[in-house]
N, C-alpha and C positions, 0 to 999 in steps of 0.2 A: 717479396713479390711486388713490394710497392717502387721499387729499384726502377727509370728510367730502361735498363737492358730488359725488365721483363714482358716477353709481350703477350699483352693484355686483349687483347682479340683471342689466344688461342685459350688466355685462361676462363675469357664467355664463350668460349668456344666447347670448352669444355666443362662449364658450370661450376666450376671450382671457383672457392672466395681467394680473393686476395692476400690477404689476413687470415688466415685458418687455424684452427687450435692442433694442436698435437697430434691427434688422432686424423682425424680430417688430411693434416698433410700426409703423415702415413701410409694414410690407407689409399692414396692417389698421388704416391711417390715419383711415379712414372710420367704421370701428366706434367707435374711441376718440373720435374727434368726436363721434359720438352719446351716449358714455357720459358727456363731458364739457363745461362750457361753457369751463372753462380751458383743453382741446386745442381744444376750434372757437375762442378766443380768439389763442391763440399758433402758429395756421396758416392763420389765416385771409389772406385774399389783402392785400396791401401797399395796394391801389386802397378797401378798407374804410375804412382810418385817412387815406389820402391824400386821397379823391377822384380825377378822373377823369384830375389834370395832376400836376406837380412844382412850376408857376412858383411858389407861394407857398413856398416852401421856401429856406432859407439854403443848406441845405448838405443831400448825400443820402451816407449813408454805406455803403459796400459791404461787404457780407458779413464774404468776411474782413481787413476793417480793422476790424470793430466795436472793438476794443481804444481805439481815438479817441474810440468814445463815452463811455463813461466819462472819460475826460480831457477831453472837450469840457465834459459836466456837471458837472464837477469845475469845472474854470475858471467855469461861471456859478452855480455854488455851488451846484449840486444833487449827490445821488448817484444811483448807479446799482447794481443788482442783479444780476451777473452768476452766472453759471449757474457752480456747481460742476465739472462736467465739458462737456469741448467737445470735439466729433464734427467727423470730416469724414469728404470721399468715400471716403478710404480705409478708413475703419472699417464699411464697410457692404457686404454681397453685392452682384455685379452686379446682380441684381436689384431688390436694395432702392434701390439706386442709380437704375435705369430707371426705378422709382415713382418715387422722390421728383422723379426731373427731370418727369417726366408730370406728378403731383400742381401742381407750381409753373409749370405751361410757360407759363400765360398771364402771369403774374409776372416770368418772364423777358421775353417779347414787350411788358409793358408796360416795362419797367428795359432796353432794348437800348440807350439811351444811354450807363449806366452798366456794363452788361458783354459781355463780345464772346462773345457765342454759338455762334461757332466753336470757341472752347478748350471747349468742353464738348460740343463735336460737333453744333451748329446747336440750336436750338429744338425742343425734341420734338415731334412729332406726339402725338394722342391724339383718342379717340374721342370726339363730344361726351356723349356718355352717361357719360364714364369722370370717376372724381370730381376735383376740381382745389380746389385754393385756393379757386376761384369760386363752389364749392357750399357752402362752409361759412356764408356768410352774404348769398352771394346776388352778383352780378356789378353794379357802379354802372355800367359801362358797358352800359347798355339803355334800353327806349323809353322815352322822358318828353316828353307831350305832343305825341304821335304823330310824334315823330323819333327815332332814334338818334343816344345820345351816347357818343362814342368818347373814349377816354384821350389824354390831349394831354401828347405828354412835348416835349424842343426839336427833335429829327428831325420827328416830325409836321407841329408848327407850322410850320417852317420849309417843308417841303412845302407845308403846308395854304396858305400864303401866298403863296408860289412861282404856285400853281395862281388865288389871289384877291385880287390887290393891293387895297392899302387905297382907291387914286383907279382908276377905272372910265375908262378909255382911252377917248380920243376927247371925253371931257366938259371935259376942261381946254383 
């Protein structure tokens, strides 16, 4: 927030510090999105940079293994930027904690392949009014061309498949 792009009028505007601890950004994720396009950038929902599936993807790396990213990009001769300091659940009030799982829940609902939603106490619930990943830039799973288009990770597909085989019974 101390970034030249952030503006700083909306964040007196909104009483929010500059510098904020952990909790504090959290629990006024929404604000700081607005003050920033770097914060709507780096929370925004996974399904932005993805699209609506995973199949194009080599490999999908989990939270806390990102330490592989870096060694992945390394091996194909890129590098990588990792963050000076690294948070987790336990550095945050219960609280901040019930946002951020609200905040990401459709995130999780789309990545249930790759984490078990059980260890972290099922899938949050939350209000659709209430803000999510999905509001920062907008949801890609919606209407296009007067259908709905849903996230296809390999649970679904395989479902989705289950329900619509590719030959049409009784025509062979």
């Amino acid at each position: 927030m101390t970034r030249p792009s952030a503006d700083k009028d909306k964040l007196e505007g909104f009483g929010i510090p500059v510098d904020p601890d952990l909790d504090t950004f959290i629990l006024n994720i929404e604000k700081y999105c607005a003050c920033s396009w770097e914060v709507r950038f780096h929370v925004a929902s996974v399904r932005h940079f993805t699209g609506s599936n995973l199949f194009q993807f080599e490999r999908v790396f989990r939270f806390e293994r990102m330490d592989e990213v870096g060694a992945f990009f390394s091996a194909l001769g890129g590098r990588v930027q990792a963050a000076a300091t690294k948070f987790g659940p336990s550095d945050m009030s219960p609280e901040a904690l019930a946002k951020a799982m609200r905040f990401c829940r459709y995130d999780y609902g789309f990545l249930v392949d790759y984490y078990d939603p059980g260890r972290w106490g099922g899938i949050p619930e939350g209000d659709a009014g209430e803000p999510s990943t999905l509001h920062v830039y907008g949801d890609p799973a919606a209407w296009r061309d007067g259908r709905l288009i849903f996230p296809r990770t390999p649970r679904n597909l395989l479902h989705f498949m289950s329900k619509r085989p590719l030959v049409e019974r009784g025509l062979v």
